[in-house]
C-alpha positions in Angstrom: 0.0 0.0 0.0 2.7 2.3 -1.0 -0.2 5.2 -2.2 -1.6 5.1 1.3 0.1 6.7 4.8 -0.2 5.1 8.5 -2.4 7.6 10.8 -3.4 7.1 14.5 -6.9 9.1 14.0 -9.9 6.8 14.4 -12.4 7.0 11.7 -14.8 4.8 9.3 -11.9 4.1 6.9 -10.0 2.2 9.8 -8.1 -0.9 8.7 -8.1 -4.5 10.4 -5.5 -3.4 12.6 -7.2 0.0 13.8 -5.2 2.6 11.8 -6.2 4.9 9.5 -4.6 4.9 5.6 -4.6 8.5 4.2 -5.2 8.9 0.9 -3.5 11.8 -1.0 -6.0 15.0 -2.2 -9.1 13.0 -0.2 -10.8 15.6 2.6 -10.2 14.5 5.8 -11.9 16.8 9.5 -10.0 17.6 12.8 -10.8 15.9 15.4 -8.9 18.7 17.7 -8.0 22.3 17.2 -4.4 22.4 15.5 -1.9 25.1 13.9 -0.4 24.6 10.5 3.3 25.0 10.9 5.6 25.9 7.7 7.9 23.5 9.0 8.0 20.2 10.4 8.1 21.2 13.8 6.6 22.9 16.6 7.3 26.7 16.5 5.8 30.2 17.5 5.3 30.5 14.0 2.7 29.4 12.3 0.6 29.5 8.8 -3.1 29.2 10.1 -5.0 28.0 13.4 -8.0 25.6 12.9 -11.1 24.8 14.7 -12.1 21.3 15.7 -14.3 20.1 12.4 -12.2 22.2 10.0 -11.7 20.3 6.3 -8.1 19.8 5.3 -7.0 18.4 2.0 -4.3 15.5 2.8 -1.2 16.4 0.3 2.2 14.5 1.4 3.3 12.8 4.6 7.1 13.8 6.6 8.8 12.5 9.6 7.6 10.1 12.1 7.1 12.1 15.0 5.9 11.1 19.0 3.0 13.5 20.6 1.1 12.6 23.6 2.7 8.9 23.5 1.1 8.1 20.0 3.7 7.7 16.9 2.6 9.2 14.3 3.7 11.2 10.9 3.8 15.0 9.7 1.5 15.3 7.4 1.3 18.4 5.1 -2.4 19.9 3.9 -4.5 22.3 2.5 -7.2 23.8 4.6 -10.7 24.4 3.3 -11.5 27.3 5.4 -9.6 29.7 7.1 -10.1 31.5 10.9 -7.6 34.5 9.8 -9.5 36.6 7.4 -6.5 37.7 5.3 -5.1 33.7 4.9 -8.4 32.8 2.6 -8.7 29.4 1.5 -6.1 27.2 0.6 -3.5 27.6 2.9 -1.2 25.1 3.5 1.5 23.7 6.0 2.6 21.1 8.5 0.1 19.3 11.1 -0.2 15.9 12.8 -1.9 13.0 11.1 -3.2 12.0 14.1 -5.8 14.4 14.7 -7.2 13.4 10.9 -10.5 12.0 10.2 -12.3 11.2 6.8 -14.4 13.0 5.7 -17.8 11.5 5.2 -19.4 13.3 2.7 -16.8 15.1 1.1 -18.7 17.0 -1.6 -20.2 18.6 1.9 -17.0 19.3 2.9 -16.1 22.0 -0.2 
């Protein structure tokens, strides 16, 4: 399953095993409030802040990384909608795959 990355987030796609496969340019939700970093890491700065329920566009996957005991990648995405007014849609960056969902319905989610 090359096309496919590893996630920790629970969701109706789960495999056998319990993870969830992200699938590149599919609409995934948050399942917790997250910044988008322009970096693989943690930093002050930061290229948007989403809400809990915000759509993201799944683009690449980065380095494993550890948070709150769970292993899990960087992933990098494009957000739907934005809670800075001058970002608009389609910003981009750095968040953890973790915190991913899929999307149900994702013509809802444009």
């Amino acid at each position: 399953m090359k096309h496919f990355t590893k996630a920790g987030g629970m969701s109706s796609s789960l495999q056998p095993n319990g993870e969830l496969y992200l699938i590149p340019n599919k609409k995934y939700r948050l399942t917790r409030q997250m910044y988008l970093f322009p970096k693989q890491e943690v930093s002050p700065q930061v290229n948007d802040y989403l809400k809990i329920g915000a759509v993201v566009t799944y683009l690449k996957s980065g380095e494993l990384v550890e948070d709150q005991n769970v292993r899990m990648p960087w992933v990098y995405v494009r957000s739907e909608k934005q809670k800075k007014a001058n970002m608009g849609k389609g910003q981009e960056g750095w968040c953890f795959s973790h915190y991913l969902q899929m999307a149900e319905d994702e013509e809802a989610c444009v």
